[in-house]
N, C-alpha and C positions, 0 to 999 in steps of 0.2 A: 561482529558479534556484540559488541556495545552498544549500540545502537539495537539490535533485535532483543535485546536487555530489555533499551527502557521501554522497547515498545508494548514488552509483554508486563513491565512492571507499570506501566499507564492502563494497561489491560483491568490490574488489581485494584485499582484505587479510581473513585468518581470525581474526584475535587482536587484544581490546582489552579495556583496563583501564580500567574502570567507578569511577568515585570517587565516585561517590554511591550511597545505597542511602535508602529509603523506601518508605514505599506511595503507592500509584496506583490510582484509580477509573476505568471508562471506562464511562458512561454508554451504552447501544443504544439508537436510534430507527429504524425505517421507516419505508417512505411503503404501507404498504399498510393498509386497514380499519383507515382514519383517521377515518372520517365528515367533519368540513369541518377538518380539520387537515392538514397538507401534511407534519408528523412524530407520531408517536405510538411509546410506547411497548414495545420489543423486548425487553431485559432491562440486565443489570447483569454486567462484570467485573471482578472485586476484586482485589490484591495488598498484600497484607502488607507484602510484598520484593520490590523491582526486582530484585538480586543473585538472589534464590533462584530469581524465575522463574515461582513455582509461584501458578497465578490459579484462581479461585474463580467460575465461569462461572452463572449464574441467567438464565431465561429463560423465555419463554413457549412452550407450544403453539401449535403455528397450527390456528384450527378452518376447518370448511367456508369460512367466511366469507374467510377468508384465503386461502386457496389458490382461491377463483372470481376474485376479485381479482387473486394472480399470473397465470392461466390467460388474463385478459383484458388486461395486459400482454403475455404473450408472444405471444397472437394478433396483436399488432400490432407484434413488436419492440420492444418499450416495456424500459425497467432497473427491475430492481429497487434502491432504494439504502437506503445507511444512514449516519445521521449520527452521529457518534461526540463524547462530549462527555468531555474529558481533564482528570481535575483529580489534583495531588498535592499532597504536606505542602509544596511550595516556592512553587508555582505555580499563577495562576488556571486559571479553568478555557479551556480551548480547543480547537475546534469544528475535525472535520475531517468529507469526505464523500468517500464512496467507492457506485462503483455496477456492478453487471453484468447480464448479460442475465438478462432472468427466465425466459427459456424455457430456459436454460442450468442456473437455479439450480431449476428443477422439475426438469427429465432428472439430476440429482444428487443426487435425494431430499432437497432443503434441507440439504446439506451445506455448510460453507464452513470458511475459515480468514482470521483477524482475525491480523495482523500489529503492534505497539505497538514505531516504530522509534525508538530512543533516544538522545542523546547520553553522552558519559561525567560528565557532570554532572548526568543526571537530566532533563533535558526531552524531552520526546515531540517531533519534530520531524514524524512523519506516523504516520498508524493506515492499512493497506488492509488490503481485503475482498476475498477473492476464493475463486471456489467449488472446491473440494472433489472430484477425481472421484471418483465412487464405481463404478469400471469394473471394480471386485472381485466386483459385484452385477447378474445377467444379467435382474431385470427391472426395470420402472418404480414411480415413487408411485402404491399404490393408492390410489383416491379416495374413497371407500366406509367412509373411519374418521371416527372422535368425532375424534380429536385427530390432529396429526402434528408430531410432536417435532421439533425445529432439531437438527444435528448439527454444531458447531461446536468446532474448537480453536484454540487461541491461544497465541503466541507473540512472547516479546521478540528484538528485532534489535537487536545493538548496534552501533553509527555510531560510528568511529574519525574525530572530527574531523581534517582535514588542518590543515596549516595555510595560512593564504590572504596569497598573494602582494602587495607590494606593488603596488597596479596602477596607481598614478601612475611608478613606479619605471621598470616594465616597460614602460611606450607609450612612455617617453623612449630609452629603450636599443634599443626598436626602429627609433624613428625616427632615431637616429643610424646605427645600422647600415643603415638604409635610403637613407639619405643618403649612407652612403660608396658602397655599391656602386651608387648611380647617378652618381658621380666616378668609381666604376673602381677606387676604393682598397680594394674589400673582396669578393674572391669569393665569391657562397654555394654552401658546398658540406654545406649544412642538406640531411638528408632529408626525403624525402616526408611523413611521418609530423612531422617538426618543422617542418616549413613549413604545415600545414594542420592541424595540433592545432587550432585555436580553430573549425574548421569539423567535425570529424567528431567531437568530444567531444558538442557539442550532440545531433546524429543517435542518435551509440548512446544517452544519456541518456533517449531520447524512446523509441527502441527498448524498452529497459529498462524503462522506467514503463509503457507500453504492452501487456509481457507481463504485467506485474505484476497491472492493473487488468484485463483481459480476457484469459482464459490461455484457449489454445486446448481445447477438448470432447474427453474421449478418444473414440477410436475404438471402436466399436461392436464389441462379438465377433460372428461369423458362425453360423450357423446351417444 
């Protein structure tokens, strides 16, 4: 829940100063023509420089084999995922996983974009994956090649930690103020929005993450 905090409170604010700087590995796995492995290897992306940004993307081709694999995912709604392994000069390494539809990520010609969200101290707090339209391009993946290339970019997010409120502080100050105005000694005249904060931050939160991990399909051109 702290962590989907600061991502929605990095949502609010354009500018943040970064005080760390290093390199960062992130290791690519999937779950497709695995053989009896449940992750196998996708590629590798590299930074020098968290500050500079600029990553060094290695990856494999997907052959036939891979894409009969996706095709028999999406025939059944099934995701595609990928488990992302985070290591830098500070910190072990740590596992995150992100996943979308695979019928989504065929109709986008294995397009995607990998996300590495950051604090100002250098730790990776979440890596998402999510696909790419390619709605610049009026036809489909042909099926009929040797190889079919991933088309993937990547991109650092920086996270402006907030700072976090005392919350033993704050349940006392409420319950005192709750206490007066059921004596009558204290009218609330809190708005809407300040009486139900702790109910509708969770909601867009969820919202949020929600677009992030499954973004809607572009729309089709006409013919």
């Amino acid at each position: 829940m702290k962590y989907f905090y600061l991502l929605f409170m990095c949502l609010l604010k354009n500018s943040v100063c970064l005080d760390y700087d290093g390199w960062l590995n992130i290791k690519l796995e999937h779950n497709i023509n695995c053989k009896n492995e449940n992750f196998c290897s996708r590629g590798n992306i590299s930074l020098k420089s968290i500050k500079a940004g600029s990553a060094v993307i290695d990856q494999i081709s997907f052959t036939k084999s891979h894409i009969d694999e996706l095709k028999e995912h999406a025939d059944i709604d099934g995701l595609y995922s990928i488990r992302s392994l985070v290591t830098s000069a500070d910190s072990k390494e740590t596992e995150f996983l992100s996943s979308v539809k695979a019928k989504l990520f065929l109709e986008n010609r294995l397009s995607d974009v990998i996300s590495a969200w950051i604090l100002p101290n250098g730790d990776v707090i979440a890596l998402t994956f999510q696909v790419n339209s390619y709605s610049s391009h009026n036809h489909s993946l042909q099926y009929d090649q040797a190889e079919y290339p991933l088309h993937s970019n990547f991109y650092i997010r920086h996270v402006d930690q907030a700072p976090v409120p005392d919350t033993a502080s704050y349940i006392q100050k409420l319950e005192r103020e709750r206490e007066a105005r059921e004596k009558g000694d204290l009218k609330d005249n809190r708005s809407f929005l300040a009486k139900y904060w702790m109910y509708i931050v969770p909601i867009a939160i969820f919202v949020m993450i929600s677009g992030i991990t499954n973004p809607e399909p572009a729309p089709q051109a006409s013919r």
